[in-house]
The first five atom37 places (N, CA, C, CB, O) and aatype in JSON, in Angstrom:
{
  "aatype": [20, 20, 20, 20, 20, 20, 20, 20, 20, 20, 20, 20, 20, 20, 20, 20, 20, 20, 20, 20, 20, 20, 20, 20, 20, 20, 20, 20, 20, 20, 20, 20, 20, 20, 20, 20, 20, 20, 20, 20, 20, 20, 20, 20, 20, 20, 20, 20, 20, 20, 20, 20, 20, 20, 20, 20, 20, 20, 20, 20, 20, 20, 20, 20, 20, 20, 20, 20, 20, 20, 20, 20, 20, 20, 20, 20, 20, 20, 20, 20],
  "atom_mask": [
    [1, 1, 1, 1, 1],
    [1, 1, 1, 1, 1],
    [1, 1, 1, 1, 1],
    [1, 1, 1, 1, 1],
    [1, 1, 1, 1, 1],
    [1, 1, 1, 1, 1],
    [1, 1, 1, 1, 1],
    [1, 1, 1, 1, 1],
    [1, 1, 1, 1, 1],
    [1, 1, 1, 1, 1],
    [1, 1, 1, 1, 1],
    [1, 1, 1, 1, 1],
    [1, 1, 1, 1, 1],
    [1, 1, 1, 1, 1],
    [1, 1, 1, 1, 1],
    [1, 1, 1, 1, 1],
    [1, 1, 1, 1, 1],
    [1, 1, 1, 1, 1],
    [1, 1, 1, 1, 1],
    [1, 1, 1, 1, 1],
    [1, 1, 1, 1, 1],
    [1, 1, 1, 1, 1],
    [1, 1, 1, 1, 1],
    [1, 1, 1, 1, 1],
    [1, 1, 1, 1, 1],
    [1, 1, 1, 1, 1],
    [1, 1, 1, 1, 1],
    [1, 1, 1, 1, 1],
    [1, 1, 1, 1, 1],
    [1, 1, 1, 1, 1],
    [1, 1, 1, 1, 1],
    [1, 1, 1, 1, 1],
    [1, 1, 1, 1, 1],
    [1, 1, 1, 1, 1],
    [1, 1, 1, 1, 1],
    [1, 1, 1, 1, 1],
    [1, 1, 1, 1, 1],
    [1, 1, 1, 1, 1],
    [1, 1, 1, 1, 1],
    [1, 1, 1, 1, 1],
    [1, 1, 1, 1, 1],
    [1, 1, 1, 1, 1],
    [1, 1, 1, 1, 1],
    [1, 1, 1, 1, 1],
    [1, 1, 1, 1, 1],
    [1, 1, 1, 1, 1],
    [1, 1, 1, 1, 1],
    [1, 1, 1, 1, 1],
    [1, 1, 1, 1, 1],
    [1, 1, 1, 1, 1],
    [1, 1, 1, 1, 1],
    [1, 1, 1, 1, 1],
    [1, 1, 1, 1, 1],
    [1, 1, 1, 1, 1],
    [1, 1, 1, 1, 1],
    [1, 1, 1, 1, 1],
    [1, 1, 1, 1, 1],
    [1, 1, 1, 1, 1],
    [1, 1, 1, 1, 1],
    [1, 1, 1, 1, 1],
    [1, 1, 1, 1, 1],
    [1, 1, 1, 1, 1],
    [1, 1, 1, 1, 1],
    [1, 1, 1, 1, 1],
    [1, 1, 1, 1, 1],
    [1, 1, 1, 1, 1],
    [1, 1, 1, 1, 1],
    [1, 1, 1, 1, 1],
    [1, 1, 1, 1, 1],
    [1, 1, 1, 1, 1],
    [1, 1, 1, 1, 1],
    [1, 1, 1, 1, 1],
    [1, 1, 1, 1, 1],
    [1, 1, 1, 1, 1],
    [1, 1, 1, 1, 1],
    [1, 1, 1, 1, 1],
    [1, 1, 1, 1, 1],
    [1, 1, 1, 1, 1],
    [1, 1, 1, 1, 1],
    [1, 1, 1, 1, 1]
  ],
  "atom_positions": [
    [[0.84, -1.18, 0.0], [0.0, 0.0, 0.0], [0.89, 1.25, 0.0], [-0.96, -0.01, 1.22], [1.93, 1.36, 0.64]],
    [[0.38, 2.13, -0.75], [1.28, 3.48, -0.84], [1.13, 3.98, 0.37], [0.89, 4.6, -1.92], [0.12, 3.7, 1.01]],
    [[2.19, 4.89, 0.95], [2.13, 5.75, 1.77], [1.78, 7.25, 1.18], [3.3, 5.61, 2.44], [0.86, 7.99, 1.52]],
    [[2.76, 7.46, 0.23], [2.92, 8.79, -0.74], [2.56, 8.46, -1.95], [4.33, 9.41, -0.88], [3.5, 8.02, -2.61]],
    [[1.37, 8.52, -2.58], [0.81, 8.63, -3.67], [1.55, 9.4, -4.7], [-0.34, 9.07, -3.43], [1.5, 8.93, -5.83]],
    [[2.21, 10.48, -4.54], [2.56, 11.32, -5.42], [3.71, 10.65, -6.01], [2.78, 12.64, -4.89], [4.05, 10.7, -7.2]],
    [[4.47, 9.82, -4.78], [5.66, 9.29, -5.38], [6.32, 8.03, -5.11], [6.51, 10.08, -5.19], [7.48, 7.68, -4.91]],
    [[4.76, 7.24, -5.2], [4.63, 5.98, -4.93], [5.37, 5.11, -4.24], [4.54, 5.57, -5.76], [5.52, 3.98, -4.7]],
    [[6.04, 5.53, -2.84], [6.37, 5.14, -1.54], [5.56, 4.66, -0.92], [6.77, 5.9, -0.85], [4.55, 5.19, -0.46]],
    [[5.98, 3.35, -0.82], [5.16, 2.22, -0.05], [5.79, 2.55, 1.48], [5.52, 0.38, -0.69], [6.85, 3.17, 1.6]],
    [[5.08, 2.13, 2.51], [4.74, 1.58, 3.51], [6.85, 0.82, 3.99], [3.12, 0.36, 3.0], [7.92, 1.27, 4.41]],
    [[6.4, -0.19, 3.64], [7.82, -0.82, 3.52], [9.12, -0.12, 3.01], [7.69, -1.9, 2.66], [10.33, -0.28, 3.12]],
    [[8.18, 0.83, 2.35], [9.8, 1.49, 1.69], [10.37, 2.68, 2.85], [9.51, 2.51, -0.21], [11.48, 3.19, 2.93]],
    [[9.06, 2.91, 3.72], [9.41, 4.01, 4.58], [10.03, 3.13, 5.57], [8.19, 4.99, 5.12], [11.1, 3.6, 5.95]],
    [[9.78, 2.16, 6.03], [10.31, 1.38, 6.97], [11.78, 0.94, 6.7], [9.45, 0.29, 7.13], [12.68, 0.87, 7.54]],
    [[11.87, 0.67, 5.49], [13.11, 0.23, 5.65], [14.38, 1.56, 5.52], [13.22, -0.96, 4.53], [15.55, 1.47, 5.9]],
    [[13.73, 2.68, 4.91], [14.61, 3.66, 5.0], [14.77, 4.14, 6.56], [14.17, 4.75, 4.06], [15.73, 4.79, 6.98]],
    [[13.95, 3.81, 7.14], [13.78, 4.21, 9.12], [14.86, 3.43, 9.65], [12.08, 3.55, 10.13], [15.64, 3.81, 10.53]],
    [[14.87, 2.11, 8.94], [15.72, 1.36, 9.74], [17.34, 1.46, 9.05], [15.07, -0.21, 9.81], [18.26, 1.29, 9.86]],
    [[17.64, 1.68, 7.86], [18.64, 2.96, 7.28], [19.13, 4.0, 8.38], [17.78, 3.94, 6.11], [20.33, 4.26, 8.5]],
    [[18.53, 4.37, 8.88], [18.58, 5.32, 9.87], [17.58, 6.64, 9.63], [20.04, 5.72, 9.96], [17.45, 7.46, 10.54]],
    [[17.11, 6.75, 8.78], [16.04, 8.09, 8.48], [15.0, 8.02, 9.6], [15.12, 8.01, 6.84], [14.01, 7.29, 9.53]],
    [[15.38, 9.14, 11.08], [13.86, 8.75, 12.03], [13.42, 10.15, 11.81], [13.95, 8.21, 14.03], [13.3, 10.79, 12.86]],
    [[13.2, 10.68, 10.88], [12.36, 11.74, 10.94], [11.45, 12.19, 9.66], [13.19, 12.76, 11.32], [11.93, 12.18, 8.53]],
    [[10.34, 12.5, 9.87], [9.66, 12.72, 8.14], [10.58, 13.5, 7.09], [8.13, 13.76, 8.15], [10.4, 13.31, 5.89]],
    [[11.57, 14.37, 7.54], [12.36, 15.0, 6.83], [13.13, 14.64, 6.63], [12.6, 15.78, 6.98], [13.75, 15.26, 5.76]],
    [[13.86, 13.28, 7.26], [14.83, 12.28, 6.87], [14.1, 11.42, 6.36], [15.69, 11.73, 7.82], [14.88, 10.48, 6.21]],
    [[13.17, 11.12, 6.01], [12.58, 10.12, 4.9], [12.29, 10.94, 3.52], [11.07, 9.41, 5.46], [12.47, 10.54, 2.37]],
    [[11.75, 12.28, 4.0], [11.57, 13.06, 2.39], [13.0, 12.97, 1.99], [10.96, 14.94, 2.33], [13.19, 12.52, 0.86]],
    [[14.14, 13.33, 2.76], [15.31, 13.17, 1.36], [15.73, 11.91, 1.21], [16.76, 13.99, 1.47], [16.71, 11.7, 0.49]],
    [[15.16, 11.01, 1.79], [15.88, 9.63, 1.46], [14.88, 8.68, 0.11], [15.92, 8.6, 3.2], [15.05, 7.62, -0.5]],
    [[13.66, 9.94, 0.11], [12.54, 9.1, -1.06], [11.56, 9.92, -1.8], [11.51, 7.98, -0.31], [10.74, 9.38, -2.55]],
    [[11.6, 11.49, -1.6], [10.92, 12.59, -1.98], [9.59, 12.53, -0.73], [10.46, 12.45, -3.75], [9.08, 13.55, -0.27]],
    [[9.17, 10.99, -0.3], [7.9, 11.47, 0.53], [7.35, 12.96, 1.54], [7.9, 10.45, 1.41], [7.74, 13.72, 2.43]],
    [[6.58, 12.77, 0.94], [5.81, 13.98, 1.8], [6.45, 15.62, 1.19], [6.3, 13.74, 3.81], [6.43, 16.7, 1.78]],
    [[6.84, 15.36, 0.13], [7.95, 16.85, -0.21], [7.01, 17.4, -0.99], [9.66, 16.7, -1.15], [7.15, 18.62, -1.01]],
    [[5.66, 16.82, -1.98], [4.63, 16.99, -2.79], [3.23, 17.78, -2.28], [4.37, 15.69, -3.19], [2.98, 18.98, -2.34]],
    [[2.56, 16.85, -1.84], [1.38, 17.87, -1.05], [1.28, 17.68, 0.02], [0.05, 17.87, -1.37], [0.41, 18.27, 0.66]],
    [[2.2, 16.68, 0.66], [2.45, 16.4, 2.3], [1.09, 16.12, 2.84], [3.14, 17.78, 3.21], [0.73, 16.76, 3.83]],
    [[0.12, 15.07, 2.21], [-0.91, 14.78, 2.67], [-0.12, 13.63, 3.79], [-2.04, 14.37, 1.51], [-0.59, 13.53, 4.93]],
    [[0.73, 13.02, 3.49], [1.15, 11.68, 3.77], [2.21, 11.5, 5.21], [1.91, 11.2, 2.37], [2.5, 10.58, 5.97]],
    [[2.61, 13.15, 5.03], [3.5, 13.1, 6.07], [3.36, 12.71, 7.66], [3.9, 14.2, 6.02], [4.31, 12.62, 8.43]],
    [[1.88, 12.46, 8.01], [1.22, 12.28, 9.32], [1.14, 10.92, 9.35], [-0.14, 12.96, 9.53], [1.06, 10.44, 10.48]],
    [[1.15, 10.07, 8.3], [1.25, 8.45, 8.19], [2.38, 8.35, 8.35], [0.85, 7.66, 6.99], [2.59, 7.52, 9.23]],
    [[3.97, 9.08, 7.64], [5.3, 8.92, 7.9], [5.66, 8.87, 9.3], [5.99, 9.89, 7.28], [6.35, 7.98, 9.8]],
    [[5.07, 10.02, 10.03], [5.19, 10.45, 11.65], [4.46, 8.67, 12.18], [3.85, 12.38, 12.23], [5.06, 7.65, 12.49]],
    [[3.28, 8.9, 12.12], [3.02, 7.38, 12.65], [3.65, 5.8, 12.42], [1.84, 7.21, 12.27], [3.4, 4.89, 13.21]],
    [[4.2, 5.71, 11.65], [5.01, 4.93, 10.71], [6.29, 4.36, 11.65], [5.51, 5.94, 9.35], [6.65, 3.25, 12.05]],
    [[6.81, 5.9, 11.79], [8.03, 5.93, 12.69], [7.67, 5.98, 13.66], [8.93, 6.8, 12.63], [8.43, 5.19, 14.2]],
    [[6.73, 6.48, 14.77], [5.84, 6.61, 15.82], [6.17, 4.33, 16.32], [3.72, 7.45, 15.0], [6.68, 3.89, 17.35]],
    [[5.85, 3.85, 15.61], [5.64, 2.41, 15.66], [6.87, 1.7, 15.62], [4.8, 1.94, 14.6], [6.89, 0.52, 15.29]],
    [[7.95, 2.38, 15.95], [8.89, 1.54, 16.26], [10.3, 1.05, 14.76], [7.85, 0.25, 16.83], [11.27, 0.31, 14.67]],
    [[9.47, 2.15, 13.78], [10.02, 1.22, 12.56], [11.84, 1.92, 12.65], [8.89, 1.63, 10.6], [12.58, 1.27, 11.91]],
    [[12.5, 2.94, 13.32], [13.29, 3.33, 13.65], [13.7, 3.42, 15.08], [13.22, 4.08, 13.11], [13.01, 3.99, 15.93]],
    [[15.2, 2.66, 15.37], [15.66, 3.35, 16.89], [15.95, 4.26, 17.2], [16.44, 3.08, 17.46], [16.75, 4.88, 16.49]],
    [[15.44, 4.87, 18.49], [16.13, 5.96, 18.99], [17.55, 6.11, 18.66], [16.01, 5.95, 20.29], [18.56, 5.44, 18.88]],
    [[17.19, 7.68, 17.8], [18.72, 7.99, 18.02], [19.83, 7.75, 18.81], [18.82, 8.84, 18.14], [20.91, 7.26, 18.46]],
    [[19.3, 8.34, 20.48], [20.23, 8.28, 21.17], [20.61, 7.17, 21.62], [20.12, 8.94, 21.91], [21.77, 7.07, 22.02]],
    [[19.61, 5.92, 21.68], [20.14, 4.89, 22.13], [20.95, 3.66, 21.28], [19.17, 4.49, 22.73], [21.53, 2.63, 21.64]],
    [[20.64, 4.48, 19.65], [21.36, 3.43, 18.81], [22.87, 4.26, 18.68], [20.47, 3.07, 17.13], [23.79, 3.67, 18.11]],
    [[23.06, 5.42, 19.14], [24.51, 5.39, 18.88], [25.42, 4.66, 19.57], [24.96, 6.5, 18.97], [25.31, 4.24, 20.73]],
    [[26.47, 4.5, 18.69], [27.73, 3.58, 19.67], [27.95, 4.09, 20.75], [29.2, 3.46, 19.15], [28.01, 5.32, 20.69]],
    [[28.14, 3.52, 22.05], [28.88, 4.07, 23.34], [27.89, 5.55, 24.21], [30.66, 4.69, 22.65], [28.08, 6.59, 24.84]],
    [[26.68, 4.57, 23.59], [25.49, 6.25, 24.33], [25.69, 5.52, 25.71], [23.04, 6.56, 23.71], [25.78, 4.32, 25.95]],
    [[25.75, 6.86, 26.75], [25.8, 6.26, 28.01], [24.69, 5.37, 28.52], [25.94, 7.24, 28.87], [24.95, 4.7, 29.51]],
    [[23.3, 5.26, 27.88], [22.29, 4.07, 28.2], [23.01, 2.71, 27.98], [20.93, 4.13, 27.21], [23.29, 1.91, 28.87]],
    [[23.25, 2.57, 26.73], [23.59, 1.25, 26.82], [24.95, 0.74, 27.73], [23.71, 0.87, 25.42], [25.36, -0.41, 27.88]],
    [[25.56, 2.14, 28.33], [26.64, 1.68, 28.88], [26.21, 0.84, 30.43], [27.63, 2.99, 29.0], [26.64, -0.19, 30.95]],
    [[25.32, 1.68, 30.79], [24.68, 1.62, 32.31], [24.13, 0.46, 32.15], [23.58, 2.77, 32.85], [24.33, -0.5, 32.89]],
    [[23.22, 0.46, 30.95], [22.5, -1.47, 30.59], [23.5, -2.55, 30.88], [22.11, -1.89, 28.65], [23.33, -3.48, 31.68]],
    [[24.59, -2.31, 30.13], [25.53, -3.45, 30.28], [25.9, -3.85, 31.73], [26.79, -3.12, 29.56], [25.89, -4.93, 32.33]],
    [[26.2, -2.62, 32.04], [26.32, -2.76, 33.79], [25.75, -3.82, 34.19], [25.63, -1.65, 34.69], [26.1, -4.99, 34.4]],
    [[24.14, -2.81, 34.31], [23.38, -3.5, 35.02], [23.28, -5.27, 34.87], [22.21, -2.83, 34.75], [22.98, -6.11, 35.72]],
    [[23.58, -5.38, 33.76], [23.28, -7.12, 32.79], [24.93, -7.37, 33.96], [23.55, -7.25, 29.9], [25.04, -7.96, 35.03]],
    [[25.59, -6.9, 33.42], [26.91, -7.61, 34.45], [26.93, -7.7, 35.65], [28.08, -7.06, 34.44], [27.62, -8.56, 36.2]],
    [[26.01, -6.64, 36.45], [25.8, -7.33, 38.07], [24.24, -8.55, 38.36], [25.49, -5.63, 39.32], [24.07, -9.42, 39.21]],
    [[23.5, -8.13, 37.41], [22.78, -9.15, 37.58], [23.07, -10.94, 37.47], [21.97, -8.75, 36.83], [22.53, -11.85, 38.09]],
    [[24.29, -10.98, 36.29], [24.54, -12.23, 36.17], [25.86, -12.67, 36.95], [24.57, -12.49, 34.79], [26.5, -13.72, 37.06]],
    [[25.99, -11.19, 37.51], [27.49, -11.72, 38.76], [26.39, -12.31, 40.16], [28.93, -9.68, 39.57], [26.89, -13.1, 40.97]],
    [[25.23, -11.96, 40.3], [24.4, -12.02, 41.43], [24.23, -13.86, 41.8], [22.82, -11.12, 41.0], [23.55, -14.23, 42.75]]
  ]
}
Protein backbone atom coordinates (compact mmCIF):
# COMPACT_ATOMS: atom_id res chain seq x y z
CA UNK A 1 0.00 0.00 0.00
CA UNK A 2 1.28 3.48 -0.84
CA UNK A 3 2.13 5.75 1.77
CA UNK A 4 2.92 8.79 -0.74
CA UNK A 5 0.81 8.63 -3.67
CA UNK A 6 2.56 11.32 -5.42
CA UNK A 7 5.66 9.29 -5.38
CA UNK A 8 4.63 5.98 -4.93
CA UNK A 9 6.37 5.14 -1.54
CA UNK A 10 5.16 2.22 -0.05
CA UNK A 11 4.74 1.58 3.51
CA UNK A 12 7.82 -0.82 3.52
CA UNK A 13 9.80 1.49 1.69
CA UNK A 14 9.41 4.01 4.58
CA UNK A 15 10.31 1.38 6.97
CA UNK A 16 13.11 0.23 5.65
CA UNK A 17 14.61 3.66 5.00
CA UNK A 18 13.78 4.21 9.12
CA UNK A 19 15.72 1.36 9.74
CA UNK A 20 18.64 2.96 7.28
CA UNK A 21 18.58 5.32 9.87
CA UNK A 22 16.04 8.09 8.48
CA UNK A 23 13.86 8.75 12.03
CA UNK A 24 12.36 11.74 10.94
CA UNK A 25 9.66 12.72 8.14
CA UNK A 26 12.36 15.00 6.83
CA UNK A 27 14.83 12.28 6.87
CA UNK A 28 12.58 10.12 4.90
CA UNK A 29 11.57 13.06 2.39
CA UNK A 30 15.31 13.17 1.36
CA UNK A 31 15.88 9.63 1.46
CA UNK A 32 12.54 9.10 -1.06
CA UNK A 33 10.92 12.59 -1.98
CA UNK A 34 7.90 11.47 0.53
CA UNK A 35 5.81 13.98 1.80
CA UNK A 36 7.95 16.85 -0.21
CA UNK A 37 4.63 16.99 -2.79
CA UNK A 38 1.38 17.87 -1.05
CA UNK A 39 2.45 16.40 2.30
CA UNK A 40 -0.91 14.78 2.67
CA UNK A 41 1.15 11.68 3.77
CA UNK A 42 3.50 13.10 6.07
CA UNK A 43 1.22 12.28 9.32
CA UNK A 44 1.25 8.45 8.19
CA UNK A 45 5.30 8.92 7.90
CA UNK A 46 5.19 10.45 11.65
CA UNK A 47 3.02 7.38 12.65
CA UNK A 48 5.01 4.93 10.71
CA UNK A 49 8.03 5.93 12.69
CA UNK A 50 5.84 6.61 15.82
CA UNK A 51 5.64 2.41 15.66
CA UNK A 52 8.89 1.54 16.26
CA UNK A 53 10.02 1.22 12.56
CA UNK A 54 13.29 3.33 13.65
CA UNK A 55 15.66 3.35 16.89
CA UNK A 56 16.13 5.96 18.99
CA UNK A 57 18.72 7.99 18.02
CA UNK A 58 20.23 8.28 21.17
CA UNK A 59 20.14 4.89 22.13
CA UNK A 60 21.36 3.43 18.81
CA UNK A 61 24.51 5.39 18.88
CA UNK A 62 27.73 3.58 19.67
CA UNK A 63 28.88 4.07 23.34
CA UNK A 64 25.49 6.25 24.33
CA UNK A 65 25.80 6.26 28.01
CA UNK A 66 22.29 4.07 28.20
CA UNK A 67 23.59 1.25 26.82
CA UNK A 68 26.64 1.68 28.88
CA UNK A 69 24.68 1.62 32.31
CA UNK A 70 22.50 -1.47 30.59
CA UNK A 71 25.53 -3.45 30.28
CA UNK A 72 26.32 -2.76 33.79
CA UNK A 73 23.38 -3.50 35.02
CA UNK A 74 23.28 -7.12 32.79
CA UNK A 75 26.91 -7.61 34.45
CA UNK A 76 25.80 -7.33 38.07
CA UNK A 77 22.78 -9.15 37.58
CA UNK A 78 24.54 -12.23 36.17
CA UNK A 79 27.49 -11.72 38.76
CA UNK A 80 24.40 -12.02 41.43
Amino acid sequence: MYVCSCFQVTEAQVQQHAGGGACTPRQIASACKAGTDCGSCVRRIQAILGRGSCPRRDLAEEGAPVFAELNELAELDEAA
